[in-house]
Each structure stands twice: as structure tokens, then as C-alpha cells.
C-alpha positions as CSV (number, residue, x, y, z in Angstrom):
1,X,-103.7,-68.3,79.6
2,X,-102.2,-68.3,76.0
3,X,-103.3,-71.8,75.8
4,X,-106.6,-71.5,76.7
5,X,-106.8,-68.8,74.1
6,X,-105.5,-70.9,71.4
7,X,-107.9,-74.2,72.7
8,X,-110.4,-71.0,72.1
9,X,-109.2,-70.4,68.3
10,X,-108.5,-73.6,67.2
11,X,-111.9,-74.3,68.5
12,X,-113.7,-71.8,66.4
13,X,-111.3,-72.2,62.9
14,X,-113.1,-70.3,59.7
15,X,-114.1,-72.9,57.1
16,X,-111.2,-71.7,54.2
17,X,-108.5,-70.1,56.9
18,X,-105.8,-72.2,58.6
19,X,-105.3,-71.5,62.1
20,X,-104.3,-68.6,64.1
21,X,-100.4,-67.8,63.5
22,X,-98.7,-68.2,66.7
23,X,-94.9,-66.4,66.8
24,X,-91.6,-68.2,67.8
25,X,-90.6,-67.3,71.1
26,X,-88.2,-65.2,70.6
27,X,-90.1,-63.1,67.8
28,X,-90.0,-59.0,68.7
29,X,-93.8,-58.9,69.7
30,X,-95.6,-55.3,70.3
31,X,-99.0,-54.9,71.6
32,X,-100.7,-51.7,71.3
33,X,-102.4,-50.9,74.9
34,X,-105.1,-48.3,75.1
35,X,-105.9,-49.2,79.1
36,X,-109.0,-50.8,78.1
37,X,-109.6,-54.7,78.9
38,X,-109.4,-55.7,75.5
39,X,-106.1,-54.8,75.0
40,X,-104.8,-55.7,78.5
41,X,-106.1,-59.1,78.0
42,X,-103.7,-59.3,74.6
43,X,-101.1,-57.9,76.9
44,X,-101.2,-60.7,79.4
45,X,-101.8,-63.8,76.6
46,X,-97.9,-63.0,75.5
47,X,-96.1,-61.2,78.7
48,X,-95.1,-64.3,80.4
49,X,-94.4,-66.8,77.6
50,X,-92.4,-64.0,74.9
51,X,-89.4,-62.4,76.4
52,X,-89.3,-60.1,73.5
53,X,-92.7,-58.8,74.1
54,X,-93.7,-55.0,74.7
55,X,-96.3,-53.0,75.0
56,X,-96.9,-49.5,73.5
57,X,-99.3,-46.8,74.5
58,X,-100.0,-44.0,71.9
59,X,-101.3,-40.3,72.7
60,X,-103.3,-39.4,70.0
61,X,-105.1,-36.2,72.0
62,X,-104.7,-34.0,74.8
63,X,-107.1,-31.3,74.2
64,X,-109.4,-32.6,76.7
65,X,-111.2,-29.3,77.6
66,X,-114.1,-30.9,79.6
67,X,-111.7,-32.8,82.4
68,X,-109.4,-29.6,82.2
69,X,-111.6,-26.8,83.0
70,X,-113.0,-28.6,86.1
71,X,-109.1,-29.5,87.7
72,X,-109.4,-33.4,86.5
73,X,-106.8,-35.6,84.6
74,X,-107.2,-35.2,81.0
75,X,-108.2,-38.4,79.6
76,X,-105.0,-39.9,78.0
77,X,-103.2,-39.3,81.4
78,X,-105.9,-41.7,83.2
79,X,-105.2,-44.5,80.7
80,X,-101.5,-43.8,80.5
81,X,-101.8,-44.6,84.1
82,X,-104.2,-47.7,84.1
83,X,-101.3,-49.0,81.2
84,X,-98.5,-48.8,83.4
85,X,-100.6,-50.7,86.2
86,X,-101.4,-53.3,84.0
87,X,-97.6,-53.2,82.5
88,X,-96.3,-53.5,86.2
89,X,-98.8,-56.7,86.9
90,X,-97.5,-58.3,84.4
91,X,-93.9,-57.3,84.1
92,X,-94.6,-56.0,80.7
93,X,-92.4,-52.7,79.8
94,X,-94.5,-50.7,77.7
95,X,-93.3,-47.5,75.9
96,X,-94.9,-43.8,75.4
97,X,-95.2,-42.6,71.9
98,X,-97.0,-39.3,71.1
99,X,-98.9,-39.3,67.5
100,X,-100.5,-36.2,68.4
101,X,-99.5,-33.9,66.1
102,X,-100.3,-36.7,62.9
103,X,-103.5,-37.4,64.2
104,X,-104.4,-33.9,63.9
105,X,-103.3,-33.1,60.4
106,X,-104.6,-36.5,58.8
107,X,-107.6,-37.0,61.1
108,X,-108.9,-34.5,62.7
109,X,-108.5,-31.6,60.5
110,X,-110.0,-33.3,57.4
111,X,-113.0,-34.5,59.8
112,X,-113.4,-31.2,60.3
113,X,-113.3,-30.3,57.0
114,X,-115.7,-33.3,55.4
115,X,-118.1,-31.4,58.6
116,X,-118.0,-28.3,56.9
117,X,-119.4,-29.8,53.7
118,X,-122.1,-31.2,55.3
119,X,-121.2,-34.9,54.9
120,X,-120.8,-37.1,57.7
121,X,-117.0,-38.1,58.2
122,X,-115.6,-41.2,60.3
123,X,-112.8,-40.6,62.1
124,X,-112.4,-43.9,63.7
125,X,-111.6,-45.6,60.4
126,X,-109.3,-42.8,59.3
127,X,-107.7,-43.1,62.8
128,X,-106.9,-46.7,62.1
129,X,-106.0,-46.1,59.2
130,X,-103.3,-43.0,59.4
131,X,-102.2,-43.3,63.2
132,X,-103.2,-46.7,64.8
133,X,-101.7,-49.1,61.6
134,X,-99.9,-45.8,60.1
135,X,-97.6,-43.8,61.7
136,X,-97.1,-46.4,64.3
137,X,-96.1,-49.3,61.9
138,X,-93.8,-46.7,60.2
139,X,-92.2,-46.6,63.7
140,X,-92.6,-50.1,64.4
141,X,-90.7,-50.7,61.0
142,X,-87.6,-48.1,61.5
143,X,-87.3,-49.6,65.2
144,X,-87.2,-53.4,64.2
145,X,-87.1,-53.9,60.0
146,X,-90.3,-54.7,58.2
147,X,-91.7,-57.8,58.6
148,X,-89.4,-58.4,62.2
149,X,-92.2,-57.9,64.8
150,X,-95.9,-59.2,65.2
151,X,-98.2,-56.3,65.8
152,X,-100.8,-56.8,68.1
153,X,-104.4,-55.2,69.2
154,X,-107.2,-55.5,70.9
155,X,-109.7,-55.2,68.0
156,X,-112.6,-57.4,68.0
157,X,-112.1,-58.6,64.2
158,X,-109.7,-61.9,62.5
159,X,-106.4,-62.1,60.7
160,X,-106.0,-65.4,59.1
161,X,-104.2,-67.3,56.3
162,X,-106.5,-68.4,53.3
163,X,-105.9,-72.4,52.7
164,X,-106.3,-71.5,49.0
165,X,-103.7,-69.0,48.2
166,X,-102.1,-68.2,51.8
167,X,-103.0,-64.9,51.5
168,X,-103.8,-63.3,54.7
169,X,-107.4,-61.5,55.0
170,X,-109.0,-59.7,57.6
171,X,-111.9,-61.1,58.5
172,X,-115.1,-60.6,60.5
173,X,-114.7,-61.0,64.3
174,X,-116.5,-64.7,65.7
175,X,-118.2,-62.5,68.2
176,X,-120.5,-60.1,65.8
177,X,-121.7,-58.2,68.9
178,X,-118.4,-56.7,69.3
179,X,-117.0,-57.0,65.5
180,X,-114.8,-54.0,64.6
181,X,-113.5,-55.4,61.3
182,X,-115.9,-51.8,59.3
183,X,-113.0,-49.9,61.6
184,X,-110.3,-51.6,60.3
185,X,-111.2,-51.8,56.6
186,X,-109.0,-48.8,55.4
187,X,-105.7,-49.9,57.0
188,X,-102.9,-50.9,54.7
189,X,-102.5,-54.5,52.9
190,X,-98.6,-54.8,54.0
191,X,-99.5,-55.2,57.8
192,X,-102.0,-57.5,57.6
193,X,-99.5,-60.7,57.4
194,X,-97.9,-59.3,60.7
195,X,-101.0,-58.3,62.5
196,X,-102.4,-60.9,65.4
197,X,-105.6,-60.0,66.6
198,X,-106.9,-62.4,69.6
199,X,-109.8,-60.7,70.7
200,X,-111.6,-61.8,67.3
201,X,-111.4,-64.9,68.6
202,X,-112.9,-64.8,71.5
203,X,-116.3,-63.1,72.9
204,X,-116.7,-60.1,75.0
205,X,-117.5,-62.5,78.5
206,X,-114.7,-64.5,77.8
207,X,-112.2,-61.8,77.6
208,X,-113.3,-60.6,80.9
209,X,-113.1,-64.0,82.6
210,X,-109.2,-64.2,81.4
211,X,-108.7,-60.5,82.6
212,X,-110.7,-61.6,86.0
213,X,-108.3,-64.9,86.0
214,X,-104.8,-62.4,85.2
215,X,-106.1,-60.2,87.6
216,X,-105.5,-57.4,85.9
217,X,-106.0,-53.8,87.0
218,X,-108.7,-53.3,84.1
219,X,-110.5,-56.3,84.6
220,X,-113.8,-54.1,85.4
221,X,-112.7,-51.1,83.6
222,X,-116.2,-50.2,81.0
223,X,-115.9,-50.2,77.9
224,X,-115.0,-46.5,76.1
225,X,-117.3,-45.1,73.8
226,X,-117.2,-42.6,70.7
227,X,-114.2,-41.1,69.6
228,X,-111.2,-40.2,71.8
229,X,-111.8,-36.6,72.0
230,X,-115.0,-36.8,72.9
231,X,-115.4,-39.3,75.5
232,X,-118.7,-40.9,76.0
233,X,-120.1,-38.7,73.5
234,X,-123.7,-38.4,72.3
235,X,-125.2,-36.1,69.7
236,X,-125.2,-32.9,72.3
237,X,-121.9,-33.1,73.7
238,X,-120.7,-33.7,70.2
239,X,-122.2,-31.3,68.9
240,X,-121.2,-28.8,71.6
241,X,-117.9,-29.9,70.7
242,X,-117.7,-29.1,67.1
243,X,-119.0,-25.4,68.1
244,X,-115.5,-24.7,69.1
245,X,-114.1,-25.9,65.9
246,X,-116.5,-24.6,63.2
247,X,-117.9,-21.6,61.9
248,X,-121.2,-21.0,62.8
249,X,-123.4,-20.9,59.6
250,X,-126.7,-20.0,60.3
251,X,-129.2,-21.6,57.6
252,X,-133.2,-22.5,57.8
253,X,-135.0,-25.8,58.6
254,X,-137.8,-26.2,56.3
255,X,-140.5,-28.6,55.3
256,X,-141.6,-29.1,51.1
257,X,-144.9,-29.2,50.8
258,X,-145.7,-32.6,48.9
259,X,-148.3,-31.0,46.6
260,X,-147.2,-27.5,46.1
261,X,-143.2,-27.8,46.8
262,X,-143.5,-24.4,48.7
263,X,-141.3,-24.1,51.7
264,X,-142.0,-23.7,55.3
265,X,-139.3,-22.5,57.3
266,X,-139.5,-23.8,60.9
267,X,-136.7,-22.7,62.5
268,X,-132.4,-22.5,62.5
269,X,-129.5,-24.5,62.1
270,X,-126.1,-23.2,63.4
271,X,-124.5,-25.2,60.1
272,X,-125.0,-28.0,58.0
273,X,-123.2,-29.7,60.2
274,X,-124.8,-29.7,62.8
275,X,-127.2,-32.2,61.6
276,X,-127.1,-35.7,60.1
277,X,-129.5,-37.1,57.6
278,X,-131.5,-39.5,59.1
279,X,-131.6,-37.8,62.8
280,X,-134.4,-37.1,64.8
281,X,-134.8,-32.9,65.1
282,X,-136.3,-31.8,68.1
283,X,-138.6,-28.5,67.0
284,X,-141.6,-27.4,68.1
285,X,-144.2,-28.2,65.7
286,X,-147.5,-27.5,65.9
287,X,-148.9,-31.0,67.3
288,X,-152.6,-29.8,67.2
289,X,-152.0,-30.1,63.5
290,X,-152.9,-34.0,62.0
291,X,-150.0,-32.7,59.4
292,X,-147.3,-32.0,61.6
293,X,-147.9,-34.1,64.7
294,X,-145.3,-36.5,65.3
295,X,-141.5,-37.1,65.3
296,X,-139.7,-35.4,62.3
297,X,-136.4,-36.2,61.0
298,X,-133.7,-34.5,58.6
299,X,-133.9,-36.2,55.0
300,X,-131.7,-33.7,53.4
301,X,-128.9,-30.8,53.7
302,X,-129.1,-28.3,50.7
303,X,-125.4,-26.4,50.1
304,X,-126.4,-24.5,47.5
305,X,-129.2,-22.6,49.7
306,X,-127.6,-23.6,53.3
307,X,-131.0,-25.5,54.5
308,X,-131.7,-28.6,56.3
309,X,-135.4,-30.1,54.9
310,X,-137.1,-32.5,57.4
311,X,-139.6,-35.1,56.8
312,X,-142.2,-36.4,59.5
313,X,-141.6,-40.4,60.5
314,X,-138.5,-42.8,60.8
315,X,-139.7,-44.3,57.6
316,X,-140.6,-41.9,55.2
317,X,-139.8,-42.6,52.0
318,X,-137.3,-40.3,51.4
319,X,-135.1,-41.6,54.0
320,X,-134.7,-44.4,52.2
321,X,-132.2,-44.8,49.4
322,X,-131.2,-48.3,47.0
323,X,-128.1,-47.5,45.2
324,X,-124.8,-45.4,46.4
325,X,-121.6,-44.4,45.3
326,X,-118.4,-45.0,46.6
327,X,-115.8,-43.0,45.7
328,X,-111.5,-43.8,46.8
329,X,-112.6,-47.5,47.6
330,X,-109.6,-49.4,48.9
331,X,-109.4,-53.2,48.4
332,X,-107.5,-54.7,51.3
333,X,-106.1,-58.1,51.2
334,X,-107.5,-58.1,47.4
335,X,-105.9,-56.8,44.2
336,X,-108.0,-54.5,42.2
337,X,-108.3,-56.6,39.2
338,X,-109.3,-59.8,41.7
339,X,-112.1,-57.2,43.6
340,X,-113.4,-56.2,40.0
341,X,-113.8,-60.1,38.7
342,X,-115.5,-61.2,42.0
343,X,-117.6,-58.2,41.5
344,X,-118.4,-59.5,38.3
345,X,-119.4,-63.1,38.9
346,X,-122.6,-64.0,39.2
347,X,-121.8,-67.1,41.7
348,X,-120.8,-64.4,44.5
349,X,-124.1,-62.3,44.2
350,X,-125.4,-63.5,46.7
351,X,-122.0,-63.5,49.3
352,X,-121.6,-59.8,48.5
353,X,-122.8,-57.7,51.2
354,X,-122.4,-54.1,52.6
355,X,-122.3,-52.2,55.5
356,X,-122.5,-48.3,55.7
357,X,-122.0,-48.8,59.7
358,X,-120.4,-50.6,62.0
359,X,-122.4,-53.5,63.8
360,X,-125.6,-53.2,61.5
361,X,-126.5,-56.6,60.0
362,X,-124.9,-56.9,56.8
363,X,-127.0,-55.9,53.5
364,X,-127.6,-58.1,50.3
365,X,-126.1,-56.2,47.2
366,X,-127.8,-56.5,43.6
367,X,-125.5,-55.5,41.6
368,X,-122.2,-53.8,41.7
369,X,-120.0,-51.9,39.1
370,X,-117.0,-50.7,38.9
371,X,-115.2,-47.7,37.0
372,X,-111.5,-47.9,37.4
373,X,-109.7,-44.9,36.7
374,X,-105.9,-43.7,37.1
375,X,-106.4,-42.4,40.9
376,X,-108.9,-44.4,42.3
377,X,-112.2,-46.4,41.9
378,X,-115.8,-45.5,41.8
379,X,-118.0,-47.9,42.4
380,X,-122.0,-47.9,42.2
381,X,-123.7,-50.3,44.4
382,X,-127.4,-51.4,43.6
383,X,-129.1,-52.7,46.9
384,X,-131.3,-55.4,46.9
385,X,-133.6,-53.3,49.4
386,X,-133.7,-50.0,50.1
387,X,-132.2,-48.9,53.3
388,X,-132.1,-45.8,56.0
389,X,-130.4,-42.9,56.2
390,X,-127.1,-43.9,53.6
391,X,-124.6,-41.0,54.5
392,X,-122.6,-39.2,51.9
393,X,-119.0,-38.9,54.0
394,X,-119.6,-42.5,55.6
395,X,-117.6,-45.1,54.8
396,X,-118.9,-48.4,52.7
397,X,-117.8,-51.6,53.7
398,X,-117.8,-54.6,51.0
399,X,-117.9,-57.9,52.2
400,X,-117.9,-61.5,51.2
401,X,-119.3,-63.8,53.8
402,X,-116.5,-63.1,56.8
403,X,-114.1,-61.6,54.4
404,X,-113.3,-57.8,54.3
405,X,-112.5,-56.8,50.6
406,X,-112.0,-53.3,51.7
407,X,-114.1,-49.5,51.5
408,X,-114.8,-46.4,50.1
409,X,-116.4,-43.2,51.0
410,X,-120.1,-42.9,50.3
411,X,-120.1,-39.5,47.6
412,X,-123.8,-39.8,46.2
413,X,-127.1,-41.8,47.0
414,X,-130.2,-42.6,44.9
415,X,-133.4,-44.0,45.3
């Protein structure tokens, strides 16, 4: 199985990257399991051919109130479970470590927090970032030394050596449909070199062929979706959600007259955050009324006056923004003098791209500048095109062709 992986890697080699590292066999390796395929398939590629490998299963939440009130296992007790089958199958021990309390205090709370000034936080990134390639390298390191143990995940993104400089970069995964590498752009530079992350390798069908092959008790598991303390979540159960965590902060819904600016108050918000810019609303409007017939959506979120102002079509104009500011941008894999010179070359303009989201298709920057100053950078990015629904509180994602150079958190957008 490892080999046909590698056959699978060596295959696909990035243009400027040597090939995937493979450990000695005797190398401490850990592989994070969440219970999904992806990361039972990385599982099985090193159980039978690494006699120091391990796998690791990390409770990050328990508060599942949705499985609990109706007599069901919370969520993290089914996939502790599906782990220990797949551990079992492939006589892989696999250890219990609970990050619940950290991912509380450095993710969830200031999610919580970025909510309640109406920005639009993502907590997958800072997850990544503060639990999944945080607290548990810190572990990783006081149990085995820095630098004595190959991490490894089932992210759909690339860690490779550059043939110029050695360096290692995160890179883009070869399957875009699936690439995670926006998730992983906040995590630390010092893990990268000891990071192995096969599924970027490989595409979604072909990891379920090898779990199918392995016969592994996940091979058909679906995929999870949203974040892990709302599972499966769309807007409304989301939403729902948030209720029991925020104060309730009543506000109107209004429409600006084009002509006269007056304000029409249409109905209630039960915060700012209840919204995002860029969301369909579903109101009532009058729909016998050529001005308001159609499908309106939130432009804009006013915390001076506590309102929510909607605009009618996907495309207004005001939905669309060309330059943004990103504040506490973190190079990765990059030094900050290196990102600001790349910046700065013309011969890169057109490699530079961004993305505000994960899995949208990457966007051509114009220009890009950047302020350096004693506690962090802030960048303005000028678009070459304007684009949708740029969320203060999301993160921005530089790239250069594959390469991750790292993110920031959008603070300010501009037409």
C-alpha cells in the first residue's frame, strides 16, 4: 500500500520540489486520526511497515447538545470508537488526548468574540492553528524531543522540499477539489519540515480505493462537514447554535434609498451576528412592488447604529469590493523580509494570488503593499477584479502558483 502511494507521488512531483520525504523505519511516526477515511487511509500507509508508528485521537469538544438531549453518543465518542476499530484492523495503538479545555479558550471563545463584533471569524484555521499543529506538537515535542517524530494528517494539501534552497513549503494539494492548504495557512513554520501529508498527493477516489483495498472500518464512512461542534451545519442550525452562546441584540434591517438615502426598516435582527455580508435574507417584501421584487441580500452591518442594510440581487454593486486589508498576516515557510521583496517584484505579479475562502479559484492580485510594524503586518491588497462578499474577520490567503506564503485577517474592504 505505501508503495503504491509513493508510485502515486513520485508520479505527480511539483516542478521546483524534490520528492515526498519518506522516514527511516525506525523513525517515531504519529498520525493524527479523526475516524474519517482520510486519515485512516494515512493510518494504514505506515501501520505495517513502521514499528514505531502511532496513532493519536484528539477531543477537541464534548458539548454536543443535539445527540445529548435525544439519548445518542455525542459525536467525539462515535469517532473515538470508529478510531479504535480502525487502530485494531490494523494493529495500530492509538492514544486519547483531550485538548478540550485549549480549544475553548483559543478557539472558541475568541470566535465567539470576533461574532459579537460582527465580523465573520474562522475557526477551522484557528483550530489548526492553536490545537491541531499547537498544543498537540507541544505534546508531541515533550513526549519525543523536537524534531524526533514525523507528524502526520489527513489534510488534503503538500509538504515538500524546495530544490533551490531546501526549504520546506506547504503547498497546494494535487487534487484542488479537496485542497485544504487556506486551513492550514496559520500553522507554525517549525513543524512544517516534520509534517507528511499523503492525502495531498493523492485524489479523493483514490484514497477510497486504498481504504476499500485495507479494508478499513471507514472505508464508506462520508465525509464530515462544518466545524466540530456543529456537525453537518448549515446557516440555521448554526445559527440556532450561536443563540446559546450570544446575547441577543435586537437591531433593524433596512434598505437606503439610492436617491434620497432615507431608510426603510423592514424587519429584525437578533444581532449582527446573526448575519453575514453577502447572504441571502429571507423577508417578506412586497413582491407586487417592481422595486422590491426579487432575492435580497445583506451588503452591510452598521455597529454604530446596530443595523443590517440589504441590497436586492447577488450582484449588486455593493457586494462587490477590489482592495482589502489584512491585518496579523503570518508568512509561513517565508521570512518577512523574503514575503515583502516577492511582494515587490514585478516578475511575480502575475503568480500572486488570493483566496478569502477555501476551494474558490484563486484571484489575480494588482498590487500588494506592505506596512511592517513592531507587532505585526498590514497589508493592502489591490485586486485585479472586484470580487463578492470579502469578509472583515475572514482570513486572506496569499499564494504563489502552489506555494502558501501564509495569511492574515481581512480588517477593512474598499471598492
Amino acid at each position: 500500500m505505501l508503495q503504491k502511494f509513493l508510485s502515486l507521488a513520485n508520479k505527480r512531483c511539483l516542478n521546483g520540489y524534490k520528492s515526498q520525504v519518506i522516514p527511516s523505519k525506525f523513525d517515531n511516526i504519529i498520525i493524527a486520526m479523526s475516524s474519517g477515511v482520510d486519515s485512516s487511509v494515512a493510518g494504514a500507509l505506515f501501520a505495517g511497515s513502521y514499528p514505531n508508528a502511532r496513532g493519536i485521537f484528539m477531543q477537541n469538544w464534548s458539548k454536543d447538545e443535539a445527540s445529548l438531549d435525544d439519548g445518542k453518543e455525542a459525536c467525539f465518542e462515535k469517532d473515538w470508537k470508529d478510531v479504535v476499530k480502525v487502530g485494531s484492523h490494523l494493529n495500530l495503538p492509538v492514544d486519547y488526548i483531550n485538548f478540550e479545555k485549549d480549544y475553548w479558550i483559543d478557539v472558541f471563545e475568541p470566535m465567539l468574540d470576533v461574532y459579537k463584533r460582527g465580523m465573520t471569524p474562522n475557526p477551522d484555521i484557528n483550530c489548526n492553528r492553536h490545537v491541531k499543529f499547537g498544543k498537540l506538537v507541544d505534546h508531541l515535542n515533550s513526549k519525543y524531543g523536537e524534531n524526533n517524530y514525523w507528524l502526520v494528517t489527513g489534510h488534503y494539501a503538500r509538504c515538500l522540499k524546495s530544490t533551490e534552497d531546501s526549504q520546506t513549503h506547504l503547498l497546494k494539494s494535487y487534487y484542488k477539489n479537496k485542497d485544504q492548504s487556506y486551513y492550514l495557512s496559520q500553522i507554525k513554520n517549525g513543524i512544517l519540515s516534520n509534517l507528511i501529508l499523503p492525502m495531498g498527493h493523492m485524489t479523493k477516489p483514490e484514497v477510497r480505493e486504498l481504504a476499500i483495498e485495507a479494508e478499513l472500518p471507514t472505508a464508506e464512512k462520508a465525509d464530515s462537514q462544518g466545524i466540530c461542534f456543529v456537525n453537518n451545519s448549515q446557516h440555521g442550525k448554526f445559527k440556532n447554535f450561536l443563540q446559546s452562546y450570544l446575547p441577543e441584540s435586537k437591531g433593524n434591517i433596512i434598505t437606503i434609498d439610492p436617491v434620497s438615502s432615507e431608510k426603510i426598516i423592514w424587519g429584525q435582527h437578533q444581532g449582527l451576528w446573526s448575519y453575514t455580508i453577502g447572504q441571502k435574507i429571507g423577508l417578506s417584501m412586497p413582491q407586487g412592488d417592481p422595486r422590491y421584487k426579487g432575492t435580497w441580500f445583506v451588503s452591510e452591518k452598521r455597529n454604530d447604529t446596530n443595523e443590517i442594510v440589504i441590497v436586492k440581487g447577488r450582484d449588486h454593486p455593493s457586494l462587490f469590493q477590489r482592495q482589502l486589508q489584512v491585518k496579523d498576516f503570518i508568512p509561513i515557510g517565508i521570512s518577512k523580509e523574503q514575503l515583502i521583496n516577492l511582494c515587490n517584484s514585478s516578475t511575480n505579479s502575475n503568480e500572486l494570488k488570493i483566496q478569502y475562502r477555501s476551494l474558490q479559484d484563486p484571484i489575480d492580485v494588482e498590487s500588494i503593499k506592505i506596512n511592517p510594524n513592531e507587532d505585526s503586518s498590514m497589508i493592502t491588497i489591490t485586486l485585479k477584479e472586484s470580487q463578492r462578499a470579502m469578509v472583515p474577520g475572514q482570513y486572506c490567503c496569499m499564494y504563489i502558483n502552489d506555494r502558501v506564503l501564509g495569511s492574515g485577517i481581512i480588517s477593512k474592504t474598499r471598492i
